[in-house]
C-alpha positions in Angstrom: 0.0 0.0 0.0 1.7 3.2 -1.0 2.3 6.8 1.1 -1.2 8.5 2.0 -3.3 6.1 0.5 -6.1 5.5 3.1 -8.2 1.9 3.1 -12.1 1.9 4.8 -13.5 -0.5 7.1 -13.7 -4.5 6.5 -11.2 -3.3 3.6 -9.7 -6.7 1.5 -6.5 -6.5 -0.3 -4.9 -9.4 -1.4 -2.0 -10.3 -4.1 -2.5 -6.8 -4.9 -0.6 -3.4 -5.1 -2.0 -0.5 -4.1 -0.1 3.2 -5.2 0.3 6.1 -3.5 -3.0 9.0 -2.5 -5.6 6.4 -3.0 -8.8 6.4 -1.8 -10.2 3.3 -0.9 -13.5 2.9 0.3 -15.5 0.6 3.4 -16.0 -3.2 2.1 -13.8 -3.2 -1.1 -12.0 -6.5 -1.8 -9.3 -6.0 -4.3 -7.0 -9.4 -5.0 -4.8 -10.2 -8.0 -4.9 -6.4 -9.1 -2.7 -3.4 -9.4 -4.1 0.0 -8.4 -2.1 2.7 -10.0 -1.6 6.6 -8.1 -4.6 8.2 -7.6 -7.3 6.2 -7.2 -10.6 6.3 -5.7 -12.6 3.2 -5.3 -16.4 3.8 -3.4 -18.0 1.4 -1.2 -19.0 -2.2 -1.9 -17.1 -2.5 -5.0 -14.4 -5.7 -6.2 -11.4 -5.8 -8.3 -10.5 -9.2 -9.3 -7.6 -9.6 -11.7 -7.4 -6.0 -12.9 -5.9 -2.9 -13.5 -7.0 0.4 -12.3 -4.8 2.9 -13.8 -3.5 6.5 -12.5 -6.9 9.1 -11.3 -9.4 6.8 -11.7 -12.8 6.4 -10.0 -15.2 3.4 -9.2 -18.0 4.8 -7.6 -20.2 2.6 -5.3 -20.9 -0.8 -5.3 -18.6 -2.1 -9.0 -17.6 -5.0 -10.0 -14.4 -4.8 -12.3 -12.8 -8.1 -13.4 -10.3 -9.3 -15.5 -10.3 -5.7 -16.9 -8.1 -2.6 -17.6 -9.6 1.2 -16.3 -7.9 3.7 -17.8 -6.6 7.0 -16.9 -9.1 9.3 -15.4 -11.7 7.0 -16.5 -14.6 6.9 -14.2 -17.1 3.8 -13.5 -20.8 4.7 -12.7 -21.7 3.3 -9.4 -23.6 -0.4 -9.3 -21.7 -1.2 -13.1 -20.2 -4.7 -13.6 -17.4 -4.8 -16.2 -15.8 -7.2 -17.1 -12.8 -8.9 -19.9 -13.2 -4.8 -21.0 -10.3 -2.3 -21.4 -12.1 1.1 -20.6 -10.9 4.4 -21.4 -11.7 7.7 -22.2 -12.0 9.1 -26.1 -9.1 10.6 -27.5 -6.8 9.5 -24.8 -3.1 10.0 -26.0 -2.3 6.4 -28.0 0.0 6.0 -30.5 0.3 5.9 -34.5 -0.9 7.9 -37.0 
């Protein structure tokens, strides 16, 4: 868990990393993920095999698995994704 990130009650975190100024809400369980700088995860939600990249939100009560969140990318609360690579439109990529 990195500097200043802060983890809420009945919190689960396992075979996971967890960055630095995260947010972490009451009743997550996040295992077999990373979760990049940034982060803010509401209450209720799980991340299972997943990576939750730099500023992004999950608001209340997600499921993410087996999925990629991209920066600044923000799940609406009670949304399941899942084998999905989220981002936002237009979001700096590559070739030509």
């Amino acid at each position: 868990v990195g500097a200043s990130s802060a983890l809420g009650a009945r919190c689960s975190v396992k075979k996971s990393i967890i960055g630095k100024h995260c947010k972490i809400g009451a009743y997550v369980k996040i295992s077999n993920s990373i979760i990049m700088d940034h982060v803010t995860i509401g209450e209720r939600c799980t991340v299972t095999n997943s990576v939750i990249c730099n500023h992004a939100f999950l608001l209340e009560q997600c499921a993410v698995r087996d999925s990629s969140i991209g920066v600044s990318y923000s799940v609406p609360a009670k949304t399941e994704v899942k084998n999905e690579q989220l981002c936002l439109q237009g979001g700096g990529g590559g070739g030509g």
